[in-house]
C-alpha positions in Angstrom: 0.0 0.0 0.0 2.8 2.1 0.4 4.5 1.4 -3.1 0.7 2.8 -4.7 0.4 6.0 -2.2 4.3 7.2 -2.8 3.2 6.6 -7.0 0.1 8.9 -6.3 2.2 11.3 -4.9 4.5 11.5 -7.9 1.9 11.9 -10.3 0.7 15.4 -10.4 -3.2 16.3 -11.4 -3.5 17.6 -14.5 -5.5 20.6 -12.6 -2.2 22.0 -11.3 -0.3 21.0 -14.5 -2.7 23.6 -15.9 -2.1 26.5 -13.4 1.5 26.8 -15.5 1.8 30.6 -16.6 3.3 29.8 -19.5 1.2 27.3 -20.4 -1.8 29.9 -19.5 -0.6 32.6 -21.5 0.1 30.3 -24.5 -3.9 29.0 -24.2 -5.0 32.5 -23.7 -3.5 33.5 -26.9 -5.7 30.5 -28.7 -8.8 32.3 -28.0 -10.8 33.0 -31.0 -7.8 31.5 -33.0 -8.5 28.2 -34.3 -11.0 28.9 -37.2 -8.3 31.3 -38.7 -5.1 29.9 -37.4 -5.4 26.2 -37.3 -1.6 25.6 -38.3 0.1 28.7 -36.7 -1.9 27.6 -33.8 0.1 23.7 -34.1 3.1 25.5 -34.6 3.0 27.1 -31.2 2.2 24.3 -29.5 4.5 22.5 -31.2 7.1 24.9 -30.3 5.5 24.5 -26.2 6.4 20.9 -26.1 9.9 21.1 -27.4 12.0 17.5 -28.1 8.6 16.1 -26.9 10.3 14.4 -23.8 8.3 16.7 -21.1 5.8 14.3 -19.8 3.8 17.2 -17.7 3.4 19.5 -21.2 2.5 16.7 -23.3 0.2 15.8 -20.4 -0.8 19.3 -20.5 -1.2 19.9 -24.6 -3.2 16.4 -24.8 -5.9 17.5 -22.6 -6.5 21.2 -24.0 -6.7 19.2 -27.7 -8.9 16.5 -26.1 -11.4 19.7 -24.9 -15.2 19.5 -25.5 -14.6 22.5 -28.8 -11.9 19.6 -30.4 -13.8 16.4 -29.1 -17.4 17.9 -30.9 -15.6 18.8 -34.1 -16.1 22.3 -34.0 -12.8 22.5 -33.9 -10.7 20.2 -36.6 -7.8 20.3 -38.8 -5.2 17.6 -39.8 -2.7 19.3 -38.2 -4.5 18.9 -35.0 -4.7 14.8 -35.2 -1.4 14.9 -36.5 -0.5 17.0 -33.4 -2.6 14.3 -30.9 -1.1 11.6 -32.7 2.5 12.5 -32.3 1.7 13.2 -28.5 0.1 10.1 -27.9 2.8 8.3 -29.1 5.9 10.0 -27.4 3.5 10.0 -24.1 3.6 5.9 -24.8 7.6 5.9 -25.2 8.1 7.5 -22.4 5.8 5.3 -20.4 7.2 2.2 -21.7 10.6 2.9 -23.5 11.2 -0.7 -24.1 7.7 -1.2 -26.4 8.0 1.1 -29.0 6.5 -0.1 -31.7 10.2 0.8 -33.4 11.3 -1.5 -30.9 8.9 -4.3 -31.5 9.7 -3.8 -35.6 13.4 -4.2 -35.1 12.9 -7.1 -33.2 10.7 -8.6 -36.0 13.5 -7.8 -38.8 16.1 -10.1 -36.4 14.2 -13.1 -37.2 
């Protein structure tokens, strides 16, 4: 029981992920944005997340694109799925390194 509580600890609730002023400033900028802007908007949060290796901002970017405006459709543009898609899969690699599907291919090409 201890193991789970000290792992609860470490992971921090998206709800103060969130409270980030950088992060703030960047979503405030976003308002009104995405009907016009679509790819200068993918290109800044593109720019947010960097090398893609910070767990917390990808944390942070998947839920804003995960929103009720995104999830309905009334906001969409392949840059955005592209954008969720390349998220989703450098939030898998860092949660297990050793099953990329890079990984697994290799593997497949020894045989």
């Amino acid at each position: 029981m201890n193991i789970l509580k000290s792992i609860m600890e470490i992971i921090v609730k998206i709800k103060d992920l969130v409270k980030n002023s950088e992060w703030q400033s960047l979503r405030k900028s976003f308002e009104g944005t995405w009907n016009k802007t679509p790819q200068d908007n993918c290109i800044k949060l593109r720019k947010y997340l960097g090398d893609f290796k910070n767990e917390n901002k990808l944390r942070i970017v998947m839920n804003y694109l995960t929103g009720t405006g995104f999830r309905t459709g009334r906001i969409k543009h392949k840059c955005i799925s592209k954008l969720r898609m390349d998220i989703s899969k450098h939030l898998k690699q860092l949660k297990n390194p050793n099953k990329t599907i890079e990984n697994y291919i290799e593997k497949l090409n020894d045989y």
